[in-house]
HTML snippet that shows the backbone in 3Dmol.js (N, CA, C, O; Angstrom):
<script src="https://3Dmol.org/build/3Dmol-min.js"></script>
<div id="view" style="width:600px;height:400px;position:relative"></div>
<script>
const pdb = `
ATOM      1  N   UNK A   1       9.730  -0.286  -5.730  1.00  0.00           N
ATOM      2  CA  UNK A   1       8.941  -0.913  -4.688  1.00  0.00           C
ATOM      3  C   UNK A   1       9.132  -2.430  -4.787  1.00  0.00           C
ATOM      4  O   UNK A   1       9.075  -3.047  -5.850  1.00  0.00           O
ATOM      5  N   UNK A   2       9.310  -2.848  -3.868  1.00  0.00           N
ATOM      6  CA  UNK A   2       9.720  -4.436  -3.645  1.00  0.00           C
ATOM      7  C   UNK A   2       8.270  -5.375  -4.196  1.00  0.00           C
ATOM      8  O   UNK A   2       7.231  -4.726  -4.316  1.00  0.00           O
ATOM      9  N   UNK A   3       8.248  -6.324  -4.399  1.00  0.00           N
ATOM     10  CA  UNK A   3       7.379  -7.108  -5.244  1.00  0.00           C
ATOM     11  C   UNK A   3       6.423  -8.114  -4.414  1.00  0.00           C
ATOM     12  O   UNK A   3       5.295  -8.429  -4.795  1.00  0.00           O
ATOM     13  N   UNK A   4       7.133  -8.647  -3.034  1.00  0.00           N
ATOM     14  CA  UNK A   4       7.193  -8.985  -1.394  1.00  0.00           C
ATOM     15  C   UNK A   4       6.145  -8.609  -1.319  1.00  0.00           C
ATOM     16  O   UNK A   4       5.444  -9.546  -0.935  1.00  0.00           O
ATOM     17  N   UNK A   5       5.260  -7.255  -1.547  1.00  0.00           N
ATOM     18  CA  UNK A   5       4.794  -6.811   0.185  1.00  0.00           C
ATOM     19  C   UNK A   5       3.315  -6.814  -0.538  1.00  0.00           C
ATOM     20  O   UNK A   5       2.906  -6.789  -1.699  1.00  0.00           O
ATOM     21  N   UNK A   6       2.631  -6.866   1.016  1.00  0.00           N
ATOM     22  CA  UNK A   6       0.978  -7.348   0.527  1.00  0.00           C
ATOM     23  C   UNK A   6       0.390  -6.577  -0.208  1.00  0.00           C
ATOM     24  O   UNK A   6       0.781  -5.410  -0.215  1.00  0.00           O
ATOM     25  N   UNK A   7      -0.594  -6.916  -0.957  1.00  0.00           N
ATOM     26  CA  UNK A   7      -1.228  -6.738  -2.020  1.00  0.00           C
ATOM     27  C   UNK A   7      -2.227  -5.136  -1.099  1.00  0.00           C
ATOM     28  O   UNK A   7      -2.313  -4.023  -1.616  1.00  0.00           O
ATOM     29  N   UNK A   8      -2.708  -5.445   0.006  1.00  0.00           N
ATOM     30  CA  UNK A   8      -2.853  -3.998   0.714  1.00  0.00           C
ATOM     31  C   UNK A   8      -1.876  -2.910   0.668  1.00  0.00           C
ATOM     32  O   UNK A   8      -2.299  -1.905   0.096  1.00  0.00           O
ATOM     33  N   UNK A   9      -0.586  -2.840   1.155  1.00  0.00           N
ATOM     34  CA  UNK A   9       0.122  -2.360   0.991  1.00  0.00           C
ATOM     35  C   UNK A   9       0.278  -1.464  -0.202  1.00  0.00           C
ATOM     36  O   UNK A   9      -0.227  -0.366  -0.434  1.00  0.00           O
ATOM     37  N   UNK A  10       1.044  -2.153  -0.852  1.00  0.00           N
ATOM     38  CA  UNK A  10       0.518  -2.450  -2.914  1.00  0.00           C
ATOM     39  C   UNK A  10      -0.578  -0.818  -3.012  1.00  0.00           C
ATOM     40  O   UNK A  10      -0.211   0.337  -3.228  1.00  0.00           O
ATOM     41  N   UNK A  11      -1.810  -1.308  -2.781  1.00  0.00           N
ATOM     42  CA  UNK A  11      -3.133  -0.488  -2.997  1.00  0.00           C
ATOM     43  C   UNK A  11      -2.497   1.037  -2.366  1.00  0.00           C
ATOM     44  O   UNK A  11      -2.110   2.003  -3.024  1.00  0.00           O
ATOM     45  N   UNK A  12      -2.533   0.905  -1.139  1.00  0.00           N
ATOM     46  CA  UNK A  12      -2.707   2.021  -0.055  1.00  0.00           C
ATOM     47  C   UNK A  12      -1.452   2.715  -0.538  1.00  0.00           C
ATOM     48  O   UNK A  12      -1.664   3.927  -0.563  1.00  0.00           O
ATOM     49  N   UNK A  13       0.340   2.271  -1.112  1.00  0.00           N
ATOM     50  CA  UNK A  13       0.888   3.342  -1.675  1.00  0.00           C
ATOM     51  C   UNK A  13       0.415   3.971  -2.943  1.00  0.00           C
ATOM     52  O   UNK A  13       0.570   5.154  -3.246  1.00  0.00           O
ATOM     53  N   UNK A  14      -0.165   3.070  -3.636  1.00  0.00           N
ATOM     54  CA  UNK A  14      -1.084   3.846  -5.257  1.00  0.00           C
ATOM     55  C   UNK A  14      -1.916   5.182  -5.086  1.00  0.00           C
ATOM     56  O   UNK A  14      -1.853   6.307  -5.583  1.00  0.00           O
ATOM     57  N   UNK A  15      -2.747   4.530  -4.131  1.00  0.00           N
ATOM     58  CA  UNK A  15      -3.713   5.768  -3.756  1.00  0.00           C
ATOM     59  C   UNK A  15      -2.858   6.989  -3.111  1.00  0.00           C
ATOM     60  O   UNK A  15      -3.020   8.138  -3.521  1.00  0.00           O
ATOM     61  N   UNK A  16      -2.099   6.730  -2.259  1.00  0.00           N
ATOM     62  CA  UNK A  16      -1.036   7.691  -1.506  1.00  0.00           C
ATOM     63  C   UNK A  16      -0.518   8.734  -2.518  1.00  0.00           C
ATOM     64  O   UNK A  16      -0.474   9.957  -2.394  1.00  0.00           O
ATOM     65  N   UNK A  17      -0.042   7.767  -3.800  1.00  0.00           N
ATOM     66  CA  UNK A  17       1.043   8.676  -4.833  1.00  0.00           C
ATOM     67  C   UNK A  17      -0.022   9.120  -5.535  1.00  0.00           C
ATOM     68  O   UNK A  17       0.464   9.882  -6.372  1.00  0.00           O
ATOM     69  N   UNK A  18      -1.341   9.082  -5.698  1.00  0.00           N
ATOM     70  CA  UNK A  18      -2.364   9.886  -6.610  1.00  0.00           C
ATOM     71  C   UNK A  18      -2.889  11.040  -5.795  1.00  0.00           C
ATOM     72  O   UNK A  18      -3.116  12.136  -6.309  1.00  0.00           O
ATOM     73  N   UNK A  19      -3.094  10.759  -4.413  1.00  0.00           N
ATOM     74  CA  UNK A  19      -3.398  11.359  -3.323  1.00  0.00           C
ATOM     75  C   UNK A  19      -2.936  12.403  -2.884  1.00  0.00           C
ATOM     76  O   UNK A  19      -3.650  13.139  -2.203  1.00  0.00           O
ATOM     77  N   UNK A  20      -1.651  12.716  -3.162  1.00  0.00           N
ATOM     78  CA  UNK A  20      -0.708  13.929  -2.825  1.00  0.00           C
ATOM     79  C   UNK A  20       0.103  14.173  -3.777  1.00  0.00           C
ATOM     80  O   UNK A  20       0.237  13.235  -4.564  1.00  0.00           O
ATOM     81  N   UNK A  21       0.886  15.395  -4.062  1.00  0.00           N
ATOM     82  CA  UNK A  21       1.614  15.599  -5.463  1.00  0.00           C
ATOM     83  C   UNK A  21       3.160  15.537  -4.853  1.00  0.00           C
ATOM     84  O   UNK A  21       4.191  15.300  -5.482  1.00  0.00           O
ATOM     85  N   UNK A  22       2.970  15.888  -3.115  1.00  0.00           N
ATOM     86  CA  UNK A  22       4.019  15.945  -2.878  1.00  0.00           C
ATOM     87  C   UNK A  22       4.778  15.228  -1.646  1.00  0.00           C
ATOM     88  O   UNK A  22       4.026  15.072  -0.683  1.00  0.00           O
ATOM     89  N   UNK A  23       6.014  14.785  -1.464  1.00  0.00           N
ATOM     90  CA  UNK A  23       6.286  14.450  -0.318  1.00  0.00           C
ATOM     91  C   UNK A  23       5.907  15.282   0.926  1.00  0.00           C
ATOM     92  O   UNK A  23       5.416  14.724   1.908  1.00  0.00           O
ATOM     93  N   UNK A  24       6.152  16.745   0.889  1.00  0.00           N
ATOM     94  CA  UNK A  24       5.696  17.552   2.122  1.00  0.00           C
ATOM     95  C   UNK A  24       4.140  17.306   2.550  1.00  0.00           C
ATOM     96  O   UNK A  24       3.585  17.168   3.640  1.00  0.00           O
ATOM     97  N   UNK A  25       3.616  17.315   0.982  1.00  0.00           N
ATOM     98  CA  UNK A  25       2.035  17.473   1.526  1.00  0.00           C
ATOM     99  C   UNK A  25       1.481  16.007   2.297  1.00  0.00           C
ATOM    100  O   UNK A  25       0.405  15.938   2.891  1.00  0.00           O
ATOM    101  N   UNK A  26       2.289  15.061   2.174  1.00  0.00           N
ATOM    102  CA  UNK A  26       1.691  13.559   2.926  1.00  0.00           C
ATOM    103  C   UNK A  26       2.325  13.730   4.022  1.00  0.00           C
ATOM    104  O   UNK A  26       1.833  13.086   4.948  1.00  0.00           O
ATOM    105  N   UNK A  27       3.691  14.661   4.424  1.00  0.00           N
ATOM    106  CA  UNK A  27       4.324  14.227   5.924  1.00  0.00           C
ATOM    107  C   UNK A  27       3.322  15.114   6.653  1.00  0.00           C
ATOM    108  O   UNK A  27       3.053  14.921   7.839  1.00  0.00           O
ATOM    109  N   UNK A  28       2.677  16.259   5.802  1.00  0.00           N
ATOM    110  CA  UNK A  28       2.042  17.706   6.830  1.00  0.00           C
ATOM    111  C   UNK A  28       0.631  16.672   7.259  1.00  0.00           C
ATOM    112  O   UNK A  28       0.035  16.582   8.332  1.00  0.00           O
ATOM    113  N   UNK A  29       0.418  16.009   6.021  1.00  0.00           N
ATOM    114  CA  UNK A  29      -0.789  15.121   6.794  1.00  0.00           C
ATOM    115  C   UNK A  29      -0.905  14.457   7.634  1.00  0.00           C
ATOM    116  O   UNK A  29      -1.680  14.679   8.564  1.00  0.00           O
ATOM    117  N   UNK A  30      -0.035  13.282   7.521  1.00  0.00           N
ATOM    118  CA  UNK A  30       0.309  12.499   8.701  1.00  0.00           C
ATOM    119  C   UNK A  30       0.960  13.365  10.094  1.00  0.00           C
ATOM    120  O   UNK A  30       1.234  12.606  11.023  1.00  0.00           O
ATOM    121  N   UNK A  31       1.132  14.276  10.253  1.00  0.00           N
ATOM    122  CA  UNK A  31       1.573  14.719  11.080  1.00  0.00           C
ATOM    123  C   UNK A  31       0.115  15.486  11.696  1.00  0.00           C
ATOM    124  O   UNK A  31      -0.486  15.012  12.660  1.00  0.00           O
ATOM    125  N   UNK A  32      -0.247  16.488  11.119  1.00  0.00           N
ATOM    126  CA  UNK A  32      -1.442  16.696  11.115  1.00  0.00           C
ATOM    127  C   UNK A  32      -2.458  15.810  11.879  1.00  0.00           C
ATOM    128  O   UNK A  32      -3.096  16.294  12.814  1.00  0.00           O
ATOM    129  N   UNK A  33      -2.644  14.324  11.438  1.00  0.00           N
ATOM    130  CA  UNK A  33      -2.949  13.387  11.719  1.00  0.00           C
ATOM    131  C   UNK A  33      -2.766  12.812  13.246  1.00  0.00           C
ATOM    132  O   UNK A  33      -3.651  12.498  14.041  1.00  0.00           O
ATOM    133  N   UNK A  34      -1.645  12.781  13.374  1.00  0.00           N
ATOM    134  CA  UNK A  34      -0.896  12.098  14.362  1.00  0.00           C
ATOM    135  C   UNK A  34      -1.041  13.214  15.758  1.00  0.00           C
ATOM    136  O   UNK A  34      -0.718  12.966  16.920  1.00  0.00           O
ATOM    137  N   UNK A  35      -1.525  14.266  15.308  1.00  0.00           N
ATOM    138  CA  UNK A  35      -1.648  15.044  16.350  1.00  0.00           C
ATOM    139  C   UNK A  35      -2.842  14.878  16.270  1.00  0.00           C
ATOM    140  O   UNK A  35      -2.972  13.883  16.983  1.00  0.00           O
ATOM    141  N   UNK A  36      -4.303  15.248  15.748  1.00  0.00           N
ATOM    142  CA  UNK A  36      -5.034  15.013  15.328  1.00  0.00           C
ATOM    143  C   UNK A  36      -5.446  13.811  17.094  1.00  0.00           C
ATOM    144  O   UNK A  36      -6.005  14.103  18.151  1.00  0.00           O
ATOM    145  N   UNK A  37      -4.838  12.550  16.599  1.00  0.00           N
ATOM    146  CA  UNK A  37      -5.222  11.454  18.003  1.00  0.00           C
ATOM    147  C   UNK A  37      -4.628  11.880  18.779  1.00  0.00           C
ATOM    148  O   UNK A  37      -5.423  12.039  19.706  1.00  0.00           O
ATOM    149  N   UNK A  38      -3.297  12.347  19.207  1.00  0.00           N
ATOM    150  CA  UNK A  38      -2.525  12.849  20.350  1.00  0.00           C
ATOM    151  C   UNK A  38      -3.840  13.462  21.201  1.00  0.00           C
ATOM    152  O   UNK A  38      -4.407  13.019  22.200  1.00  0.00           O
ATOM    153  N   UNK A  39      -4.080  14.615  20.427  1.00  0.00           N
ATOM    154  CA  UNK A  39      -5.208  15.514  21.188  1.00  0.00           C
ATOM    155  C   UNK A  39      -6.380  14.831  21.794  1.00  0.00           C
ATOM    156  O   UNK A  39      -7.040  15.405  22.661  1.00  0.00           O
ATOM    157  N   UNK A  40      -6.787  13.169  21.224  1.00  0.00           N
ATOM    158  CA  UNK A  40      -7.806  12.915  21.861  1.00  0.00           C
ATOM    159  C   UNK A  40      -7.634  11.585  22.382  1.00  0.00           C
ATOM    160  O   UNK A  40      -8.589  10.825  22.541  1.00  0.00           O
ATOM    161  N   UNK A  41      -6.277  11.243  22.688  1.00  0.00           N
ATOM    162  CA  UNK A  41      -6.156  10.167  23.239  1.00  0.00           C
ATOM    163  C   UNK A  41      -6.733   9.667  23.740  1.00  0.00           C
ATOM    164  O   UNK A  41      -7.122   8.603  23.258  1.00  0.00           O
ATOM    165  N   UNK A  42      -7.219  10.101  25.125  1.00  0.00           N
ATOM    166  CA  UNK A  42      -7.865   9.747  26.687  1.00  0.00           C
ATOM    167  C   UNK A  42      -9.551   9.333  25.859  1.00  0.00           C
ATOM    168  O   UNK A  42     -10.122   8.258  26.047  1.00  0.00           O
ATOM    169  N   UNK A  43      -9.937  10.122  25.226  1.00  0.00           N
ATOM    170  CA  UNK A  43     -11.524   9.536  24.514  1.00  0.00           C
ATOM    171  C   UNK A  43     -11.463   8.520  23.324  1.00  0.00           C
ATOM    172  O   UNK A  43     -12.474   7.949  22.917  1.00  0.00           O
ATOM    173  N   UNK A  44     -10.170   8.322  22.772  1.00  0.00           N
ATOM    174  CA  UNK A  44     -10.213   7.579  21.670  1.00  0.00           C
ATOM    175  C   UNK A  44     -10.281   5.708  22.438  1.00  0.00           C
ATOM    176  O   UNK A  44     -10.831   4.673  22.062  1.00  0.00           O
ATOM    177  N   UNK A  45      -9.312   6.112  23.764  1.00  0.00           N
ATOM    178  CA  UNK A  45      -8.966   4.516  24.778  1.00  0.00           C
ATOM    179  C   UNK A  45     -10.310   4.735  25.265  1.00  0.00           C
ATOM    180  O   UNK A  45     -10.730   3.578  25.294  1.00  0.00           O
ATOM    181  N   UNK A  46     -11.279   5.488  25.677  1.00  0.00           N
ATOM    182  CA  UNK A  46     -12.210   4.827  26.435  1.00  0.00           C
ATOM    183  C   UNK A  46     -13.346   4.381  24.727  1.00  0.00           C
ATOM    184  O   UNK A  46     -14.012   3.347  24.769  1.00  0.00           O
ATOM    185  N   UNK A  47     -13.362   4.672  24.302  1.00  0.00           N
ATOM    186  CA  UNK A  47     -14.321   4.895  22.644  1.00  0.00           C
ATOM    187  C   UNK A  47     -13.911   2.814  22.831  1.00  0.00           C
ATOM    188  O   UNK A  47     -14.629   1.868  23.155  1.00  0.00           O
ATOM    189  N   UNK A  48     -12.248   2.929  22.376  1.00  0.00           N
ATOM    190  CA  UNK A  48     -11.983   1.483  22.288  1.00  0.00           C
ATOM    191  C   UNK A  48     -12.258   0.039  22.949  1.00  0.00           C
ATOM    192  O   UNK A  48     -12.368  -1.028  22.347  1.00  0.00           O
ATOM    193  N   UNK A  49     -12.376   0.366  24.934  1.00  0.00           N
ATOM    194  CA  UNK A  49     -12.860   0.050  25.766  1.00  0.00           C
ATOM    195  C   UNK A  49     -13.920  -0.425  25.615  1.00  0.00           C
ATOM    196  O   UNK A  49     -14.153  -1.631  25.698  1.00  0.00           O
ATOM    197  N   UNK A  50     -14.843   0.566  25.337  1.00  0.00           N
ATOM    198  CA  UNK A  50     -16.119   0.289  25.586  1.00  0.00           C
ATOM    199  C   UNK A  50     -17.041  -0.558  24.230  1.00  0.00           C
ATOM    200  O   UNK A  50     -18.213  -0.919  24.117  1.00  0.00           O
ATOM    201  N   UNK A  51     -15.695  -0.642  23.238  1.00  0.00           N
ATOM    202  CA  UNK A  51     -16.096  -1.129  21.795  1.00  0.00           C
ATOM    203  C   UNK A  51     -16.618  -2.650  22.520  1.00  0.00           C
ATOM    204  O   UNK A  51     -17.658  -3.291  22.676  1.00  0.00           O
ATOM    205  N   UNK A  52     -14.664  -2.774  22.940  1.00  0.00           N
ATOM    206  CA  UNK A  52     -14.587  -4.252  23.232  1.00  0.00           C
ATOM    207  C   UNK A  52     -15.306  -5.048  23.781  1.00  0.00           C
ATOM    208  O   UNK A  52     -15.634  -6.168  23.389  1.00  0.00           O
ATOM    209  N   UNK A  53     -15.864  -3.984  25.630  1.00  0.00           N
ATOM    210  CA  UNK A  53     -16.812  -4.612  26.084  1.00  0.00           C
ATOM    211  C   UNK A  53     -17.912  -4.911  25.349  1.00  0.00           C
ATOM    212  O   UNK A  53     -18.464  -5.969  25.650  1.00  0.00           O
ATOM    213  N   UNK A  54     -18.395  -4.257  24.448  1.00  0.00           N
ATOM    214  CA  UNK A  54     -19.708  -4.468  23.983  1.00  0.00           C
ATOM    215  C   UNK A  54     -19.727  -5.904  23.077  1.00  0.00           C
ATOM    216  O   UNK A  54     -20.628  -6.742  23.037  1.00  0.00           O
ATOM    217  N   UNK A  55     -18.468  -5.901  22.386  1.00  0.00           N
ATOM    218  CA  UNK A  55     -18.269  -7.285  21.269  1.00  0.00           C
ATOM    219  C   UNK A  55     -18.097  -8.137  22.977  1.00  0.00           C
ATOM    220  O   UNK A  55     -19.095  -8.806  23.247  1.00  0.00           O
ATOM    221  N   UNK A  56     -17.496  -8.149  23.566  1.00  0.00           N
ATOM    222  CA  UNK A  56     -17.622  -9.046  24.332  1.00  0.00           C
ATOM    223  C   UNK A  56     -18.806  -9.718  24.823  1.00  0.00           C
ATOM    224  O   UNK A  56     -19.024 -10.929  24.846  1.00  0.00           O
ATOM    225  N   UNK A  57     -19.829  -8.385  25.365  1.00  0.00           N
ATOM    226  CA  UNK A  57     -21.040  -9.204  26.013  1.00  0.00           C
ATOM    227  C   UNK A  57     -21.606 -10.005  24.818  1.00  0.00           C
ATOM    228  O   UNK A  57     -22.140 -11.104  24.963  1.00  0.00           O
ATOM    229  N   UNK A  58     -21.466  -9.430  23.720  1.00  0.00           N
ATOM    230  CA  UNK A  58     -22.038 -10.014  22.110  1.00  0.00           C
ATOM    231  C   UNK A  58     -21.962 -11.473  22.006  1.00  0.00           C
ATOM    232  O   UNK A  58     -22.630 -12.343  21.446  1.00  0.00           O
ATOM    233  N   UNK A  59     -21.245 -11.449  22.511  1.00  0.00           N
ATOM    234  CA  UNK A  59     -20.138 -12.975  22.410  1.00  0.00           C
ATOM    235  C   UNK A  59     -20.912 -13.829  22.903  1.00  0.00           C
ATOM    236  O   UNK A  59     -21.379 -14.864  22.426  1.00  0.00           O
ATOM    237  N   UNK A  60     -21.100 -13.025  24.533  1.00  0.00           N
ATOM    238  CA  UNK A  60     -21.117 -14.323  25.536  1.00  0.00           C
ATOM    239  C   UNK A  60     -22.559 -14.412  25.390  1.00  0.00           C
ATOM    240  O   UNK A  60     -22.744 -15.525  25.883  1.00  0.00           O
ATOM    241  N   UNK A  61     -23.491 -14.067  25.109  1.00  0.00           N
ATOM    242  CA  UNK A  61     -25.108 -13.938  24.379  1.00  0.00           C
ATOM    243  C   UNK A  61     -25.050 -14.990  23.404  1.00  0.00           C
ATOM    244  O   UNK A  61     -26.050 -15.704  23.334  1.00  0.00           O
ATOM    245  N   UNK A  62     -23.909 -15.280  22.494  1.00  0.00           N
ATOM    246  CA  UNK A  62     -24.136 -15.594  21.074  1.00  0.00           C
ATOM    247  C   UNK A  62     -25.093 -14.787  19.853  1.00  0.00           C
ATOM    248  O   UNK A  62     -25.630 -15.146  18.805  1.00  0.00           O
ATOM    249  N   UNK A  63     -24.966 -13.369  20.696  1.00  0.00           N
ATOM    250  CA  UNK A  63     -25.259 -12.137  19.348  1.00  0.00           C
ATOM    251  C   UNK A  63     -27.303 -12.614  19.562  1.00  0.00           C
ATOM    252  O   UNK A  63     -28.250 -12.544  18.779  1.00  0.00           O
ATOM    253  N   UNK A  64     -27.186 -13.021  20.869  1.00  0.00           N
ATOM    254  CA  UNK A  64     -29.210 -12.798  21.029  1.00  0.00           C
ATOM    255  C   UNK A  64     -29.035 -11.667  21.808  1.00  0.00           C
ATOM    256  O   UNK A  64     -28.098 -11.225  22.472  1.00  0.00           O
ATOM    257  N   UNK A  65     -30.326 -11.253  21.532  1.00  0.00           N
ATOM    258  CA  UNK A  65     -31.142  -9.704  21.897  1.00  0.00           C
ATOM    259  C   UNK A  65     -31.649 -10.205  23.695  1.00  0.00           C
ATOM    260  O   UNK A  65     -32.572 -10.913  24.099  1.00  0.00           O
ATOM    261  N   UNK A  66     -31.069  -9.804  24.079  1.00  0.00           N
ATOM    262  CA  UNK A  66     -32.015 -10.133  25.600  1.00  0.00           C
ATOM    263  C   UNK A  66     -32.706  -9.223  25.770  1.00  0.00           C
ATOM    264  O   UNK A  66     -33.459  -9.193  26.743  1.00  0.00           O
TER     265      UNK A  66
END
`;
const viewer = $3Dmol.createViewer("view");
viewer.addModel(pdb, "pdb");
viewer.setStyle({}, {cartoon: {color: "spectrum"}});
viewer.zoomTo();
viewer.render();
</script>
């Protein structure tokens, strides 16, 4: 592993290689995974949407309670 890469990085492969014993069992996950959002795309973009708007109005308030 290259010496370069962020200290996150770093972490998140450690846990990865304790995390699984095997190469198959992390691709079945991530794949798993990756379908996992496929299936809920359309609710995950409005979930995100409606995050933003909300930090937005937050914003323009300066985070007061009206």
């Amino acid at each position: 592993m290259s010496t370069d890469l962020p200290a996150l990085v770093i972490c998140l492969w450690v846990w990865m290689k304790g995390e699984f014993d095997t190469p198959d069992e992390l691709s079945a996950r991530i794949l798993g995974i990756a379908g996992f959002i496929a299936e809920r795309e359309d609710q995950l973009r409005r979930t995100t949407r409606d995050l933003c708007t909300q930090v937005a109005k937050c914003s323009e308030v300066a985070g007061r309670i009206l």
